[in-house]
Structures are given as structure tokens and as C-alpha cells.
C-alpha positions in Angstrom: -1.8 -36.9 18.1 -3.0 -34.2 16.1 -0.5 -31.0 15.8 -1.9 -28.8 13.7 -2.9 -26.3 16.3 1.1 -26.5 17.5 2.1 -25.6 13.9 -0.4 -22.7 13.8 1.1 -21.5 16.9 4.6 -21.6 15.6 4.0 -20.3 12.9 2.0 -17.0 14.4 5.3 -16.7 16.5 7.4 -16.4 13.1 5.5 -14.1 11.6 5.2 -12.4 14.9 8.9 -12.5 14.9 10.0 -11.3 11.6 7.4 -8.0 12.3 9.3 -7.2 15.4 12.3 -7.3 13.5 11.2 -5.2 10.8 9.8 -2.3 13.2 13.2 -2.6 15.3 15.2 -2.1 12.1 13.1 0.6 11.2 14.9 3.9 13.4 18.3 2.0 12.6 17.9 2.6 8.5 15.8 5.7 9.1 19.2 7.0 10.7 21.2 6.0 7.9 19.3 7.3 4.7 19.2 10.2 6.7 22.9 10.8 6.8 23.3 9.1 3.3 21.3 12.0 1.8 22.8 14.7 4.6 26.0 17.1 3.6 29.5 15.8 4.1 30.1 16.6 7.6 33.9 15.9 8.6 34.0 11.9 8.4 30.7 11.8 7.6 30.2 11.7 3.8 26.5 12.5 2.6 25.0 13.2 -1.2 23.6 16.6 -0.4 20.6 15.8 -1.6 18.7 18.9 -0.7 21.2 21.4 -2.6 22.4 18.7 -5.3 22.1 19.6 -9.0 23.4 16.7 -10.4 20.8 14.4 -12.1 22.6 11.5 -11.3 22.5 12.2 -7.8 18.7 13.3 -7.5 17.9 10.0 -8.5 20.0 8.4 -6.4 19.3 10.1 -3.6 14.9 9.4 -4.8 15.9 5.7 -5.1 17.7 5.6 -1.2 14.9 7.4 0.4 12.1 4.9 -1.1 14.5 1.9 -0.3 13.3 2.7 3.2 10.0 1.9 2.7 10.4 -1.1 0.4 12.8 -3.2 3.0 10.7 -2.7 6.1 7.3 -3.0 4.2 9.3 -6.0 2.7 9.3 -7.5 5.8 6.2 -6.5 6.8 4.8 -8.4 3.9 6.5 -11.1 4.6 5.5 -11.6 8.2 1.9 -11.5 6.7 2.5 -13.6 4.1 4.0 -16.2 6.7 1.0 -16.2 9.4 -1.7 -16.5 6.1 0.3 -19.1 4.7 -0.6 -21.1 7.3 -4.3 -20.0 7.5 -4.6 -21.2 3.8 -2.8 -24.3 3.7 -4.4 -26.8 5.8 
């Protein structure tokens, strides 16, 4: 029996799978960079990033809000890299 086309079809779903993921994650860490570069609000500790003079923090507070966008294009990328994988390799 030949199962290629049931291997192309599982892997579709993965990559399918791991896209999902990475757009449902996406508002969750959008949230939290937002209150990790925020003021410190009662429990709520943020950087202050917008009033911060501190170059330490500035570039911590450049290299949290770019995090963003590497982790969910991350997996983005890898969702893409797993469907062509299987385009490629026969």
C-alpha cells in the first residue's frame, strides 16, 4: 500500500497545527509585553518604557517589544518550514 498521500496529509495538519498555535498565542504575549513595558501599577511591576531614561532599560525594553515578533513569526516559520518539508522530500 502506498502512504505517501497519508503522510502528506499529516503532515499539512502539523503545520496546520503549530500556525494555529502561534496566532492563539499571539494576544496572550501581546498582553504581556504590553504590561512588561507599562508603569508599575500597584502589583503590577512594568519598565516604564515610555518615560525611562536609563539606557539599560531602553534597550531592554527595544529587545521585549521585538521578542514579540520573533516568537510568533518563529512559529510561523516553522509551520511553513514543516508543510514544505514534506513537499521537498519525497
Amino acid at each position: 500500500m502506498y502512504k505517501n498521500g497519508q503522510v502528506f496529509f499529516f503532515t499539512f495538519m502539523l503545520g496546520l497545527t503549530v500556525l494555529i498555535l502561534a496566532l492563539a498565542f499571539a494576544p496572550a504575549m501581546r498582553e504581556s509585553v504590553d504590561n512588561t513595558r507599562a508603569t508599575t501599577v500597584g502589583d503590577t511591576i512594568g519598565m516604564n518604557c515610555s518615560t525611562t531614561t536609563s539606557t539599560v532599560n531602553k534597550i531592554t525594553c527595544t529587545f521585549v517589544d521585538i521578542s514579540l515578533f520573533y516568537f510568533i513569526g518563529g512559529l510561523i516559520f516553522i509551520a511553513g518550514s514543516i508543510i514544505t518539508a514534506k513537499l521537498i522530500i519525497r
